[in-house]
Biopython code that builds the backbone (N, CA, C, O; Angstrom):
import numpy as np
from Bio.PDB.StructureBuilder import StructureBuilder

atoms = [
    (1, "UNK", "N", (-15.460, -2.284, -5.169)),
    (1, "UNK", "CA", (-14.225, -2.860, -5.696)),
    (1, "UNK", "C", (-14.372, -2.962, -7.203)),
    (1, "UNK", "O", (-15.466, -3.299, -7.657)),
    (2, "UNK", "N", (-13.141, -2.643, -8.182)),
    (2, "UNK", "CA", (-13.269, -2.799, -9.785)),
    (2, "UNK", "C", (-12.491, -3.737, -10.110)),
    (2, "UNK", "O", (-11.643, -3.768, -9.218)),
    (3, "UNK", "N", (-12.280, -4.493, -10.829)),
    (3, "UNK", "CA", (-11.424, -5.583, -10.906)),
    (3, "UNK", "C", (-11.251, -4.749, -12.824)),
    (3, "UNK", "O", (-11.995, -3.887, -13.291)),
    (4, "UNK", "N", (-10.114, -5.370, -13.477)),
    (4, "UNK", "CA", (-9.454, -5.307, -14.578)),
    (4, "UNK", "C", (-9.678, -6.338, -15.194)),
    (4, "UNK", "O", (-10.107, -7.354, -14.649)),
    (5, "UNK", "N", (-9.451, -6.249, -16.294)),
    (5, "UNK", "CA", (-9.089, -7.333, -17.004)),
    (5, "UNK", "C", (-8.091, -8.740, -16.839)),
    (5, "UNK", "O", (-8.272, -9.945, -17.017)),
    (6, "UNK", "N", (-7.088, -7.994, -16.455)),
    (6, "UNK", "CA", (-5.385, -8.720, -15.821)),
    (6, "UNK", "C", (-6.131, -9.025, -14.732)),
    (6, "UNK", "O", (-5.598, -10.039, -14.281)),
    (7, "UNK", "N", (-7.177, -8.703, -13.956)),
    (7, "UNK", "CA", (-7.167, -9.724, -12.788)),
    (7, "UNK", "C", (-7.202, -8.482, -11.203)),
    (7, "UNK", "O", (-7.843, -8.573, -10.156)),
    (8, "UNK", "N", (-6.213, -7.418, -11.686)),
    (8, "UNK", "CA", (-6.130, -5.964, -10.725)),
    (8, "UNK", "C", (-7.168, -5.665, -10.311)),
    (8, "UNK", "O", (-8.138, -5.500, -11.051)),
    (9, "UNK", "N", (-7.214, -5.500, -8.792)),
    (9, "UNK", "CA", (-8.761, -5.427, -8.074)),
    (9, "UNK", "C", (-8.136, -3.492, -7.621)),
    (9, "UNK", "O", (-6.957, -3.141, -7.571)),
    (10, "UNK", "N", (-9.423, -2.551, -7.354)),
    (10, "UNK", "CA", (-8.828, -1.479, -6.723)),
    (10, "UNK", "C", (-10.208, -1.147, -6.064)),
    (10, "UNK", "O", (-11.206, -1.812, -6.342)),
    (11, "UNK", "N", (-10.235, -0.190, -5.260)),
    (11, "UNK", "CA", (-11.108, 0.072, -4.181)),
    (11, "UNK", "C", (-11.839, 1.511, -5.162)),
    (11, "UNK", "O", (-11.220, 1.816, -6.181)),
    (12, "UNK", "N", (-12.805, 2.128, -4.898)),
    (12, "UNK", "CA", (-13.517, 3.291, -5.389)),
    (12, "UNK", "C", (-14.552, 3.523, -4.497)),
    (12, "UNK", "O", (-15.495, 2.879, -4.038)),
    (13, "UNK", "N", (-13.922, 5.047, -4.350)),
    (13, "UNK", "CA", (-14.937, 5.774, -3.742)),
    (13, "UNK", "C", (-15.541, 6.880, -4.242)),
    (13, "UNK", "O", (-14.796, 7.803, -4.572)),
    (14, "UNK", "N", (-17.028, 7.046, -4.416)),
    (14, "UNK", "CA", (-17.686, 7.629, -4.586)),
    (14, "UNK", "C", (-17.740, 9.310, -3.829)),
    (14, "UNK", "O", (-17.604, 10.421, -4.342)),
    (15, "UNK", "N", (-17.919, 9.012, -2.849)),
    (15, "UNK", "CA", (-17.474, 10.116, -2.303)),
    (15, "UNK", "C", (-16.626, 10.015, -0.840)),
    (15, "UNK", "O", (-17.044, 9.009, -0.267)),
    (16, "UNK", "N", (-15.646, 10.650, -0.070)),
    (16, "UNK", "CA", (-15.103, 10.512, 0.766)),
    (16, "UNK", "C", (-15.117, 12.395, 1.608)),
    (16, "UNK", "O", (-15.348, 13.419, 0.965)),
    (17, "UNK", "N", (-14.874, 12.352, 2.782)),
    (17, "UNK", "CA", (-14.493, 13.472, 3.586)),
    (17, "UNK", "C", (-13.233, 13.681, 3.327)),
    (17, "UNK", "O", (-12.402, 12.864, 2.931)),
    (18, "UNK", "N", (-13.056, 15.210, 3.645)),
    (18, "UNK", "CA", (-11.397, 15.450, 3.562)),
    (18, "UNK", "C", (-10.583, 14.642, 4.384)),
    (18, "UNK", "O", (-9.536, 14.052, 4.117)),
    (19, "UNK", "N", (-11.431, 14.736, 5.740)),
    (19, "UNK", "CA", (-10.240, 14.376, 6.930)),
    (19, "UNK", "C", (-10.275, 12.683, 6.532)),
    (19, "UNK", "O", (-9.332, 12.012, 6.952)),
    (20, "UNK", "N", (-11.512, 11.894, 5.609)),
    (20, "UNK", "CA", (-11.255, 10.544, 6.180)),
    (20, "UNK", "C", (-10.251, 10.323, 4.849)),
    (20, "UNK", "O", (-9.654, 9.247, 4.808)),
    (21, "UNK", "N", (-10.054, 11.196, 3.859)),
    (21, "UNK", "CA", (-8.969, 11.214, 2.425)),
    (21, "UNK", "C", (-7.744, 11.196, 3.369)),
    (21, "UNK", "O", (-7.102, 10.150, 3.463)),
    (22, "UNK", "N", (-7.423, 12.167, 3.995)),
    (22, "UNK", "CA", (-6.394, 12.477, 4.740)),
    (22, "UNK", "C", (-5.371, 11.050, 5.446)),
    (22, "UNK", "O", (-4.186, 10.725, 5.372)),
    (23, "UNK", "N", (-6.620, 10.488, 6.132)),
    (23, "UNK", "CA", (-6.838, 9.250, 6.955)),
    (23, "UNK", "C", (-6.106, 7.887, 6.120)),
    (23, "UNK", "O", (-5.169, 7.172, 6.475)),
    (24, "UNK", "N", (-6.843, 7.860, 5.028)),
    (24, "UNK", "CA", (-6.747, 6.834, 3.744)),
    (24, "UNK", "C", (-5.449, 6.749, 3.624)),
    (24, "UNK", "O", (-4.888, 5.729, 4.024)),
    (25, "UNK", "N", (-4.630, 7.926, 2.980)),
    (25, "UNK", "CA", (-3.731, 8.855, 2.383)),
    (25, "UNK", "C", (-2.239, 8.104, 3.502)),
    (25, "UNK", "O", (-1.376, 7.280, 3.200)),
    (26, "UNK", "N", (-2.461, 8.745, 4.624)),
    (26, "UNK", "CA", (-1.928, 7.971, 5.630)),
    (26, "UNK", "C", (-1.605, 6.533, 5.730)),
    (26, "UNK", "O", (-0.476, 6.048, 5.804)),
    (27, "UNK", "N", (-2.924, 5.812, 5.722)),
    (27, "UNK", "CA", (-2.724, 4.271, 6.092)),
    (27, "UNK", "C", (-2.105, 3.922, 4.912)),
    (27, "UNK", "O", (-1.278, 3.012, 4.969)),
    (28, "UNK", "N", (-2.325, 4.444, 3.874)),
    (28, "UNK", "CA", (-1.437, 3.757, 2.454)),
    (28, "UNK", "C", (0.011, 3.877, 2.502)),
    (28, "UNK", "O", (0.915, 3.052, 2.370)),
    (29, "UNK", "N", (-0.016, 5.246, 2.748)),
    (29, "UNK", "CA", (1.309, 5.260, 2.690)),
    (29, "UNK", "C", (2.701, 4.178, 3.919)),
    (29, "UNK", "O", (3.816, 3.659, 3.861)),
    (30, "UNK", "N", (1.591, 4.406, 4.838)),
    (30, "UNK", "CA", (2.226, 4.053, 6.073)),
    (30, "UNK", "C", (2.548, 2.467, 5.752)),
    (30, "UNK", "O", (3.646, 1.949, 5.954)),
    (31, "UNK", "N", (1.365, 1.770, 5.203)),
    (31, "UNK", "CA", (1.553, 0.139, 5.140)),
    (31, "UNK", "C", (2.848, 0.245, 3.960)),
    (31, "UNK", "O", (3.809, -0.517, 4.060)),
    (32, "UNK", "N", (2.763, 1.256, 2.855)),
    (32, "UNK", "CA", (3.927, 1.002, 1.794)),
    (32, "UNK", "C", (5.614, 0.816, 2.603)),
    (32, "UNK", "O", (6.534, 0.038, 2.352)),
    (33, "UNK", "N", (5.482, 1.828, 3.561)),
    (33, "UNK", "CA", (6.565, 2.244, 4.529)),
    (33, "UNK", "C", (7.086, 0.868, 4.796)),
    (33, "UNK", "O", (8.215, 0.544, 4.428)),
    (34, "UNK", "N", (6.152, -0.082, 5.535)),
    (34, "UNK", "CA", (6.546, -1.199, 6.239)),
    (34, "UNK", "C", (6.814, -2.208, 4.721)),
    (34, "UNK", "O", (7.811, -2.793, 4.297)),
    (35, "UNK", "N", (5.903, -2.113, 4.383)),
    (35, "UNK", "CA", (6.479, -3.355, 3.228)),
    (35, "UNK", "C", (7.897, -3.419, 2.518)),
    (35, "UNK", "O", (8.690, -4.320, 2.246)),
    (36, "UNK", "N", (7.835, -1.682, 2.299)),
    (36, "UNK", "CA", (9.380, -1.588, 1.582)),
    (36, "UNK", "C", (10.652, -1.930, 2.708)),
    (36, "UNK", "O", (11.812, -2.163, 2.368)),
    (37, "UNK", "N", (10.210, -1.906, 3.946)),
    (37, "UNK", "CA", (11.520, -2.065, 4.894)),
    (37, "UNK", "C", (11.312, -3.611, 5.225)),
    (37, "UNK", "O", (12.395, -4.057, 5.604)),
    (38, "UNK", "N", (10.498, -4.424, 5.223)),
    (38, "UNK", "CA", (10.624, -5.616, 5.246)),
    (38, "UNK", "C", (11.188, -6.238, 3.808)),
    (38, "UNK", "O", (11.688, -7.358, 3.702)),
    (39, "UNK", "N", (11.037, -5.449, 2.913)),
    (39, "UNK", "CA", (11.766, -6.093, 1.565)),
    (39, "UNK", "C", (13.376, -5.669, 1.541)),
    (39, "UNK", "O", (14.090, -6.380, 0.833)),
    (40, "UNK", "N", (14.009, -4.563, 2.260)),
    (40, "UNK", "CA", (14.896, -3.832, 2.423)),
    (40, "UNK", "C", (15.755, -5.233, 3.811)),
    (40, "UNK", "O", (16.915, -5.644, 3.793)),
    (41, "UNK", "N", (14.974, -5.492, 4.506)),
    (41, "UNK", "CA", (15.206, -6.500, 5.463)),
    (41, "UNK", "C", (15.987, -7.687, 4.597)),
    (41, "UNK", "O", (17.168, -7.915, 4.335)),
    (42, "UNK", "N", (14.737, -8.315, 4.294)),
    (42, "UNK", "CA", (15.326, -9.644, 3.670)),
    (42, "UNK", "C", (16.279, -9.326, 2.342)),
    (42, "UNK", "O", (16.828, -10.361, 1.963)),
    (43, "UNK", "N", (16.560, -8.361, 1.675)),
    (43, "UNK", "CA", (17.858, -8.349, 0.933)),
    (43, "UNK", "C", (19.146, -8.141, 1.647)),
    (43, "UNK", "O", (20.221, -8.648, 1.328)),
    (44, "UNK", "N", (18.877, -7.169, 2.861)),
    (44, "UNK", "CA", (20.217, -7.293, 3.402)),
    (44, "UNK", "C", (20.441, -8.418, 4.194)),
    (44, "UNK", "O", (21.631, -8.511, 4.493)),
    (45, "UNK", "N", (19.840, -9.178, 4.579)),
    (45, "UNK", "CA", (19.836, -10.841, 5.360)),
    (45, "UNK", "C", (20.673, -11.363, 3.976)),
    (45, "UNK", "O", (21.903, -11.409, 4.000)),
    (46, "UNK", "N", (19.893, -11.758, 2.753)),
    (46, "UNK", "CA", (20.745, -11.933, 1.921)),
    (46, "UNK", "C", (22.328, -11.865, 1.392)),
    (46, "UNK", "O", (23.167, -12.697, 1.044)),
    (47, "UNK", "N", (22.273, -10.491, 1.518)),
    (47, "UNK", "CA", (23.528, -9.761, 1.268)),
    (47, "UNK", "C", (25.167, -10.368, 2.490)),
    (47, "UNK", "O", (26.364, -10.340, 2.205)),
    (48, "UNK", "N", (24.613, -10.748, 3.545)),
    (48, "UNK", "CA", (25.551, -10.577, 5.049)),
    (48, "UNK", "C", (25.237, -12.090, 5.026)),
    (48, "UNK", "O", (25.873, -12.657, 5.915)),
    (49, "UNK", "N", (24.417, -12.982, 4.256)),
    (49, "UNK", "CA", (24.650, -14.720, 4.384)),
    (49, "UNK", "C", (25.657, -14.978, 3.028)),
    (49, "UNK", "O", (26.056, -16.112, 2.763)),
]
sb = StructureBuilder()
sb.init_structure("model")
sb.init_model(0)
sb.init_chain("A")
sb.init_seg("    ")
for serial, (resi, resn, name, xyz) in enumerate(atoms, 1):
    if name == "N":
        sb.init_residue(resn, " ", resi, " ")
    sb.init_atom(name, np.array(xyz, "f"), 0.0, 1.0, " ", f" {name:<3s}", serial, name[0])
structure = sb.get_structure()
């Protein structure tokens, strides 16, 4: 883990496999997926109160 100055922590890898990059690549994206539709959620809850 590297942390910043500001406090920003990020993960580093030294070395990784293709397929487990692949893998990574995936779960990131996939958790972004859900976060943005739970933020997409509570604005339209907003929007319809």
């Amino acid at each position: 883990v590297r942390a910043a100055d500001e406090g920003k922590r990020a993960l580093v890898f030294d070395q990784i496999s293709r397929v487990d990059r692949q893998r990574l690549i995936h779960f990131v994206f996939e958790r972004q997926r859900e976060a943005l539709a739970k933020v997409a959620r509570v604005i339209d809850h907003r929007s319809a109160g």
